[in-house]
N, C-alpha and C positions, 0 to 999 in steps of 0.2 A: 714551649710549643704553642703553636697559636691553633686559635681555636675558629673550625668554620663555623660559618652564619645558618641559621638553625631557618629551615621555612615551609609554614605549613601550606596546605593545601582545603584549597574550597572549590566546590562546584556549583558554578552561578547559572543557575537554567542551560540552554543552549549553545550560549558563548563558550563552554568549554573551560577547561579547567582554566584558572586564576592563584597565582602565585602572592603570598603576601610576606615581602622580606622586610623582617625587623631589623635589620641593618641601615634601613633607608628610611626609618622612624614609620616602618608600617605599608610602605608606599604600595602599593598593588604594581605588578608587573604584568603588563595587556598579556592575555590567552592569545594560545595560537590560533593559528586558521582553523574550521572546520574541518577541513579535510586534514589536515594534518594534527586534529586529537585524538586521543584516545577512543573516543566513543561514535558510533555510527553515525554519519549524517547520509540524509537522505542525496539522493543521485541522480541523474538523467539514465535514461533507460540505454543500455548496452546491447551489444549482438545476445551476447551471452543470459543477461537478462531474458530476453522475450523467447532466446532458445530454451531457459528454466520454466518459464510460463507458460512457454506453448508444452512442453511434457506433462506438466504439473495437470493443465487442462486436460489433454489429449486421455490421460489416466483417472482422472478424476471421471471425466464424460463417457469412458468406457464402463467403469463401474456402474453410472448411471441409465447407460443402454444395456445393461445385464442385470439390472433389478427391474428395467423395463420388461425384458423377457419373462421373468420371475414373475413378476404381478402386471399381469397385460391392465391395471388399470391405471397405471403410474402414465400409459401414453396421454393420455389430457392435458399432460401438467410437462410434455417436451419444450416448452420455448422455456419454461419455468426452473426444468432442470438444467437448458441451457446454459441461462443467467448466472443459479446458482456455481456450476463447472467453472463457469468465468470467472466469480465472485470469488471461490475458493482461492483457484489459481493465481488470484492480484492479492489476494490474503497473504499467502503463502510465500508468492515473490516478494512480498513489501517486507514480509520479516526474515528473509535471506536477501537482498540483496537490496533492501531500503530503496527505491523506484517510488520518486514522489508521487508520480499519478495513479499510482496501483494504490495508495493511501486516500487516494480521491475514487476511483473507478471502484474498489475490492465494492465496499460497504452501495456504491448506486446499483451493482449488479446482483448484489444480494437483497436489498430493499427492491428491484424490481422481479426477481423472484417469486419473493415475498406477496406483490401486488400484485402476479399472475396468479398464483398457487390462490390467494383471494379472492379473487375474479372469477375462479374455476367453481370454487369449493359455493361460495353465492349465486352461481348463476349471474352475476354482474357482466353485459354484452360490450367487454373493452375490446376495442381492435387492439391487436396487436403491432399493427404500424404505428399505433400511438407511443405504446411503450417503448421499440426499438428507437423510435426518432427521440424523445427524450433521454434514453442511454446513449446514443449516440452524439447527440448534443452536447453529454455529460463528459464521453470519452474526448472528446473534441478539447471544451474548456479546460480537461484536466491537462492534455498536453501539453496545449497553449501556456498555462500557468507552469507547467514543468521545467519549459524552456525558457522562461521569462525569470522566475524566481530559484530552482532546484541549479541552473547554469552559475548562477551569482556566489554559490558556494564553493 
């Protein structure tokens, strides 16, 4: 009875799993494509994507106009819970359905949040057209980079 070739298995960073048959005195046999391993690779944004996003928002931001009613002094800090609704939202969709930009967008919409909710809470006089045009800015290059690199996968 002949005996098959026995081969183990490594995971080399992001390349995806790597086969090493000792039948071939060790040789490594190239990993599949990204999309076709086992493990998540990140993705370009789908209908079905920004339909999970947009809920994920829309619920999140309602919870947040209903602790507004709750505590009328949470209104100051509206563009701030904005942000954060959106932030959640790209959070949320990056780890259900791996959306490169939402990996770029989640964390600048919560950092700018962050830098309303501070601006409030110090009395610091930031326009708030500063902050949107920089998250927008942000939303911009993260797409940019989604289609350019998240495509090549």
């Amino acid at each position: 009875m002949q005996r098959l070739p026995r081969y183990s298995w490594s995971r080399r960073g992001r390349a995806g799993w790597k086969r090493l048959d000792p039948s071939a005195g060790g040789a490594i046999i190239p990993a599949k494509k990204m999309s076709e391993s086992e493990g998540k690779s990140v993705s370009c944004t789908t209908a079905s994507s920004l339909c999970y996003w947009a809920l994920v928002f829309v619920i999140v931001l309602g919870l947040f106009s209903l602790a507004k009613l709750v505590w009328p002094e949470l209104r100051i800090y509206s563009n701030a819970l904005l942000f954060a609704a959106a932030g959640i939202a790209c959070v949320v969709n990056y780890r259900r359905n791996c959306t490169y930009h939402c990996a770029i967008t989640g964390p600048l919409f919560l950092i700018a949040a962050v830098v309303l909710v501070i601006g409030v809470r110090r009395g610091w006089e930031m326009p708030a057209v500063l902050v949107w045009a920089v998250v927008l800015l942000g939303v911009g290059f993260a797409l940019l980079l989604e289609r350019r690199f998240a495509a090549l996968r």
